[in-house]
GUVEX-893610 format. One line per 3 residues: their letters; for each residue x, y, z of C-alpha. Coordinates in nm, 4 decimals. Example, Ala and Ser with C-alpha at 12.3 -4.5 7.8 and 13.67 -1.06 7.14 Angstrom:
as = 1.2300,-0.4500,0.7800 ~ 1.3670,-0.1060,0.7140
END
This chain:
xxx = -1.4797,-10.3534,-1.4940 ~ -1.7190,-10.1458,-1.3265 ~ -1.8076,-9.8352,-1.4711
xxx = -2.1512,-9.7437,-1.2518 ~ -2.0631,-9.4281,-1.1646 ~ -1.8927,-9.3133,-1.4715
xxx = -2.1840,-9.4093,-1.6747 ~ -2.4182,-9.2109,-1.4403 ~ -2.2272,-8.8645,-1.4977
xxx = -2.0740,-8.9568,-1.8484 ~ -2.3805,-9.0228,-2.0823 ~ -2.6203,-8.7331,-1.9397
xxx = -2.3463,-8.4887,-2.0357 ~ -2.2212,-8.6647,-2.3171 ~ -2.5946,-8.6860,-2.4786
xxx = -2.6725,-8.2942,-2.3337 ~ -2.2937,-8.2402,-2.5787 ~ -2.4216,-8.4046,-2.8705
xxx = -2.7595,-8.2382,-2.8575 ~ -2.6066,-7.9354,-2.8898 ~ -2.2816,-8.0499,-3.1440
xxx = -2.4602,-8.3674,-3.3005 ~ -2.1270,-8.3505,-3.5203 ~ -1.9194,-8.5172,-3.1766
xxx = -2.1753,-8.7812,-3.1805 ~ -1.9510,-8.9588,-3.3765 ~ -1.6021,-8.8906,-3.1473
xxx = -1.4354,-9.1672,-2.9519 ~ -1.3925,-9.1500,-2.5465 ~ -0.9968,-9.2452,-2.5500
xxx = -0.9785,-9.2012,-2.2025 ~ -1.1499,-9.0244,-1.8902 ~ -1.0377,-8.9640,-1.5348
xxx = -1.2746,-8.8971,-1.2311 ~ -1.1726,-8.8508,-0.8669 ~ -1.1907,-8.6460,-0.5794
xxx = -1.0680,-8.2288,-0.5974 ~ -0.9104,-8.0869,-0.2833 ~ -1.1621,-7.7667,-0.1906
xxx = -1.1366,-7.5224,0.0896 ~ -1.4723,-7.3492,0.1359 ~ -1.4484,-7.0568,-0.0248
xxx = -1.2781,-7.2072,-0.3422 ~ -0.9216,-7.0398,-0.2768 ~ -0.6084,-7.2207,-0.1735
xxx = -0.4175,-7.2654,0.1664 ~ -0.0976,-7.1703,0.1315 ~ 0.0370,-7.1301,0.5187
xxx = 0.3211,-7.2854,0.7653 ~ 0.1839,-7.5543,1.0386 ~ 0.2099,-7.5513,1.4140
xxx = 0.4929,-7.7956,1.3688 ~ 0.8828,-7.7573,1.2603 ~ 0.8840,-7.7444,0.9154
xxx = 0.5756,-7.8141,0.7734 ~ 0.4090,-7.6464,0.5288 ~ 0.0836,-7.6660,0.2858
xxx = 0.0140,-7.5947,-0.0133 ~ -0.3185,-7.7597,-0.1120 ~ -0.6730,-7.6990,-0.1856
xxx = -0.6530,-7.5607,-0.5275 ~ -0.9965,-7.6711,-0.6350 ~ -0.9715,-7.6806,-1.0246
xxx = -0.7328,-7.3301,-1.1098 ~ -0.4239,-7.4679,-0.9595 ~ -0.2246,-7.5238,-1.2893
xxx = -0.2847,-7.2274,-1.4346 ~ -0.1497,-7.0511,-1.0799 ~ 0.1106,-7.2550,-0.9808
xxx = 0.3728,-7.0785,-1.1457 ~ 0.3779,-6.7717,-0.9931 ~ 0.2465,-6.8826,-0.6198
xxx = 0.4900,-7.1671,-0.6417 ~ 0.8199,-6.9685,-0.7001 ~ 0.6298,-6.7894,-0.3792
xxx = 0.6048,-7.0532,-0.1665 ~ 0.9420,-7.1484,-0.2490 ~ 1.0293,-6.8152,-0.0903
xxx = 0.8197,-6.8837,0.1926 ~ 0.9937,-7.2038,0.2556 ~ 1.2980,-7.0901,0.2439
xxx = 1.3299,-6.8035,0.3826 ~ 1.0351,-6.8280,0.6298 ~ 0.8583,-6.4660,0.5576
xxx = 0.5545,-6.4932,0.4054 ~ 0.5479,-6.3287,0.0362 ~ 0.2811,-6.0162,-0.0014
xxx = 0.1443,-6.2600,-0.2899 ~ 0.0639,-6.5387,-0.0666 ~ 0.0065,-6.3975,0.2278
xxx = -0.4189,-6.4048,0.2211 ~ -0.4145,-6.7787,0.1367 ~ -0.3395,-6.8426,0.5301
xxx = -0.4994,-7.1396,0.6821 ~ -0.5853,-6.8661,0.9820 ~ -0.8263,-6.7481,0.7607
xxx = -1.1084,-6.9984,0.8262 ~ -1.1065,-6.9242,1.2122 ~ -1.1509,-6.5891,1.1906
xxx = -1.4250,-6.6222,0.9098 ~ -1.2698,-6.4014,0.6420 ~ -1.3131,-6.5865,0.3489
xxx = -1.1092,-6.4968,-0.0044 ~ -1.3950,-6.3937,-0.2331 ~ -1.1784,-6.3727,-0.5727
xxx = -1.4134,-6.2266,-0.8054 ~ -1.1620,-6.2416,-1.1522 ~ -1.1278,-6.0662,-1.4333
xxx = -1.1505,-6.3110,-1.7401 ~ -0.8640,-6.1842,-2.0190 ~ -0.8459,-5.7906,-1.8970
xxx = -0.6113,-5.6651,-1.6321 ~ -0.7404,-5.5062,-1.3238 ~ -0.7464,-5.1200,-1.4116
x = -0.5811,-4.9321,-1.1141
END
């Protein structure tokens, strides 16, 4: 089994972890998983209809997509269903790369944005 390229990014962060928590030093690796991330350019998602009959995308969610799919799935449901784009969803247009206007989503951590 070949494990090159896990070995090249594992052990320089595993032994930059353990010089800062030498108590891990002693922790098993059970398991690990490495592959490839979908990633638009400006880190957001495309959420949009395609030039063909029903077909749709939902993709690109970079590395926050399970902590939003709840909320911009039962969206895109809508979207699918219905056709009209949800207010929520609406930015996350594929369009958005032609004109330029990319989503800069700054966050907020824990506190609520204060209207």
């Amino acid at each position: 089994r070949d494990v090159t390229g896990v070995q090249t990014c594992a052990l320089p962060i595993s032994a930059g972890a353990i010089a800062l928590l030498p108590q891990i030093g002693a922790l098993r690796v059970l398991r690990q998983w490495a592959g490839t991330n979908d990633m638009t350019m400006d880190g957001s998602p495309i959420m949009d209809r395609l030039k063909y009959d029903n077909v749709f995308v939902n993709a690109g969610w970079c590395y926050g997509g399970f902590k939003a799919i709840p909320a911009s799935g039962a969206a895109f449901a809508q979207f699918v269903a219905t056709g009209t784009t949800p207010d929520l969803i609406r930015a996350y247009r594929l369009s958005r790369f032609d004109s330029g206007h990319m989503l800069d989503e700054t966050g907020h951590g824990p506190f609520p944005v204060r209207l």
